[in-house]
Backbone as JSON, one array per atom type, in Angstrom:
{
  "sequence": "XXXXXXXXXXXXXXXXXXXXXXXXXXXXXXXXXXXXXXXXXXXXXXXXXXXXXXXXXXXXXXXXXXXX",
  "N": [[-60.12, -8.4, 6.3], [-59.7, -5.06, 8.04], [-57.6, -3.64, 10.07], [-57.89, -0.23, 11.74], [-57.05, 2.65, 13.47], [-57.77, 4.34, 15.81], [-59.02, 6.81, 17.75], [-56.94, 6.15, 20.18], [-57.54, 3.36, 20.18], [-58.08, 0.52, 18.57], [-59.55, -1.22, 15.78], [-61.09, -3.04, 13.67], [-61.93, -3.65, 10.63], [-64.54, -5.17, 8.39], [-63.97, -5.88, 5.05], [-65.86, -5.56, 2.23], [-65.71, -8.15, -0.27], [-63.9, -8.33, -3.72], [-63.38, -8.35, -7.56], [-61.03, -8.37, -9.55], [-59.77, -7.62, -12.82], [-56.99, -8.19, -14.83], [-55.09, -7.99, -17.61], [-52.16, -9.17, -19.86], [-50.17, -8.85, -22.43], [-47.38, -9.64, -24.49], [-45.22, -9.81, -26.81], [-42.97, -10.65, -28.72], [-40.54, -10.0, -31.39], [-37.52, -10.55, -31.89], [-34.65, -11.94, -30.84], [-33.89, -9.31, -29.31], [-35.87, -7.4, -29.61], [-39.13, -6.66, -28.12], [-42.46, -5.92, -27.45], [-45.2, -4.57, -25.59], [-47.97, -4.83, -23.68], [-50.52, -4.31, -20.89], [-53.63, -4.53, -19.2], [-55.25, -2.83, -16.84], [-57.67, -3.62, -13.96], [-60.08, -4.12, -15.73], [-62.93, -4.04, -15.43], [-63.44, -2.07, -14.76], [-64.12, -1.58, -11.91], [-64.58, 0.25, -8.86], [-63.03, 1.0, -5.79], [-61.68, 0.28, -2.28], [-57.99, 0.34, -1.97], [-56.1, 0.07, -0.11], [-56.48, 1.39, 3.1], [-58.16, 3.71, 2.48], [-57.58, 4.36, 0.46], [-58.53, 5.12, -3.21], [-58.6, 2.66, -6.05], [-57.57, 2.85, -9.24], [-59.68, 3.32, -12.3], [-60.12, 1.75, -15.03], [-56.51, 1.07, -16.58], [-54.05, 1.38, -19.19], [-50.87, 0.44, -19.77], [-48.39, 0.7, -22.1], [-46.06, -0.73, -23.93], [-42.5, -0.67, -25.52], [-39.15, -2.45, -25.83], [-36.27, -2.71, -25.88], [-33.03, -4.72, -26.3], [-29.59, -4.32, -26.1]],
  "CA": [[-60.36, -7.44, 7.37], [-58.51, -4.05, 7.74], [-57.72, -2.86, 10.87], [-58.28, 0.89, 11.64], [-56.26, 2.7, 14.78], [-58.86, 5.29, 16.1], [-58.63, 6.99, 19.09], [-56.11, 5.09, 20.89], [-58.2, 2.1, 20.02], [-57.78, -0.75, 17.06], [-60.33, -1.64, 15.52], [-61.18, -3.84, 12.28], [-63.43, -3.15, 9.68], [-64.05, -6.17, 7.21], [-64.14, -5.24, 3.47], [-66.31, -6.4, 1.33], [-65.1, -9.06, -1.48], [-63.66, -7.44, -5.11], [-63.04, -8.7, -8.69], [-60.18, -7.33, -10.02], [-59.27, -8.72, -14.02], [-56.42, -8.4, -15.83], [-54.66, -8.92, -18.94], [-50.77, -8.81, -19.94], [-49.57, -9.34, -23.38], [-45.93, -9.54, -25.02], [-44.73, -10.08, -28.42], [-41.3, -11.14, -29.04], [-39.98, -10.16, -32.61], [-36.47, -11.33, -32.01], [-34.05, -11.52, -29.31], [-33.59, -7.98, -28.87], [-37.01, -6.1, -29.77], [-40.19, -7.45, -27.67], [-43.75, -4.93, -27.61], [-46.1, -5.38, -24.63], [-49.42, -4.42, -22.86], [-50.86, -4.7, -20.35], [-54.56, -3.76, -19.07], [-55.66, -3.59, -15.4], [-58.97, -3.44, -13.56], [-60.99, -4.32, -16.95], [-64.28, -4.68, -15.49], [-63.57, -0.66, -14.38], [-64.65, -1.47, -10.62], [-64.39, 1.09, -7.85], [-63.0, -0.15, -4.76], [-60.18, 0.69, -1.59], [-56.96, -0.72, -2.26], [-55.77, 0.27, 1.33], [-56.52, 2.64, 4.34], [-59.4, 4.33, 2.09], [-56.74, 5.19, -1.07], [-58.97, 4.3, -4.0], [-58.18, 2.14, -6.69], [-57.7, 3.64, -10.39], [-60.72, 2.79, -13.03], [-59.3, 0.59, -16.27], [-56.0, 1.98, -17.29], [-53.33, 0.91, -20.23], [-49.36, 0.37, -20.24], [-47.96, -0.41, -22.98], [-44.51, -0.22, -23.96], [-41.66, -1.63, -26.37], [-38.06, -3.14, -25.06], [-34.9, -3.63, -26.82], [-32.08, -5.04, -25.63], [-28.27, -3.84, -26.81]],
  "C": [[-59.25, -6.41, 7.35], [-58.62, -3.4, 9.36], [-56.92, -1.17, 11.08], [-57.52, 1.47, 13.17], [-56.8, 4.11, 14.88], [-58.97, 5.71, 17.37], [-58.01, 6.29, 19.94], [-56.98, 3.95, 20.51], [-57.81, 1.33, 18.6], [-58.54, -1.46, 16.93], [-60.63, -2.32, 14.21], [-62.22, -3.64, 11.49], [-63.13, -4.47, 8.5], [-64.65, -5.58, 5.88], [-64.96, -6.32, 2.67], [-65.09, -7.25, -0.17], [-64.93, -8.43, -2.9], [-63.4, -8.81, -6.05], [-62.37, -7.98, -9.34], [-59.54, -8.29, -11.34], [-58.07, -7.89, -14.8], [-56.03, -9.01, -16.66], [-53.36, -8.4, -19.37], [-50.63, -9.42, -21.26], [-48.16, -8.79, -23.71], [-46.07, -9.99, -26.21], [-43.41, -9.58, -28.67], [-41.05, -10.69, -30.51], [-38.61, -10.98, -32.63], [-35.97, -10.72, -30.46], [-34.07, -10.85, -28.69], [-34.74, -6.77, -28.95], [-38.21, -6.92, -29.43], [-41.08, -5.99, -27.58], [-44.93, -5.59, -26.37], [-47.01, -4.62, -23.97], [-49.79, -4.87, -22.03], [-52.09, -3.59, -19.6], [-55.19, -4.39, -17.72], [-57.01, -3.09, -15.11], [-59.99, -2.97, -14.87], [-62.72, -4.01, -16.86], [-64.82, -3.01, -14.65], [-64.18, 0.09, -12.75], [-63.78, -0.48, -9.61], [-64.16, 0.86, -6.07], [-61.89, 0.76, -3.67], [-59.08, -0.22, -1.69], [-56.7, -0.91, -0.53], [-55.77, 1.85, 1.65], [-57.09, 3.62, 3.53], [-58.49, 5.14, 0.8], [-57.48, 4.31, -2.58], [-58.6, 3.41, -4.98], [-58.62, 2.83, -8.17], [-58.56, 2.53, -11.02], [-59.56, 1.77, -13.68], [-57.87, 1.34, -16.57], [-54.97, 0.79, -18.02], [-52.12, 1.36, -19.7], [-48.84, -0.54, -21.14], [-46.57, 0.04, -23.53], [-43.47, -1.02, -24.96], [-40.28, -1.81, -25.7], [-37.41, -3.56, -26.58], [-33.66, -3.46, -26.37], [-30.56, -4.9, -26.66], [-27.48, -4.7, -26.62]]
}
């Protein structure tokens, strides 16, 4: 449920139920150099996260790390 604050009043609105899938990968080469991805809302659903700010389609981060 989300409540809503509307003319002086407070009111609740219940949200329907979502499916939201991700997926996170890493890959270690050695101590110091790891490579990683990660892919959210797979299934590309359209939804409110909160207070009617939508939620982004599928998107990709992916990134490499190395430690000095």
């Amino acid at each position: 449920a989300r409540g809503l604050y509307v003319d002086g009043a407070y009111t609740v609105e219940k949200l329907p139920g979502i499916v939201d899938v991700n997926l996170g990968v890493e890959y270690k080469y050695n101590k110091r150099l790891s490579a990683f991805l990660n892919i959210n809302n797979m299934l590309n659903k359209q939804y409110r996260r909160w207070n009617q700010y939508p939620s982004y389609g599928i998107n990709f981060l992916g990134g490499f790390s190395y430690a000095f």
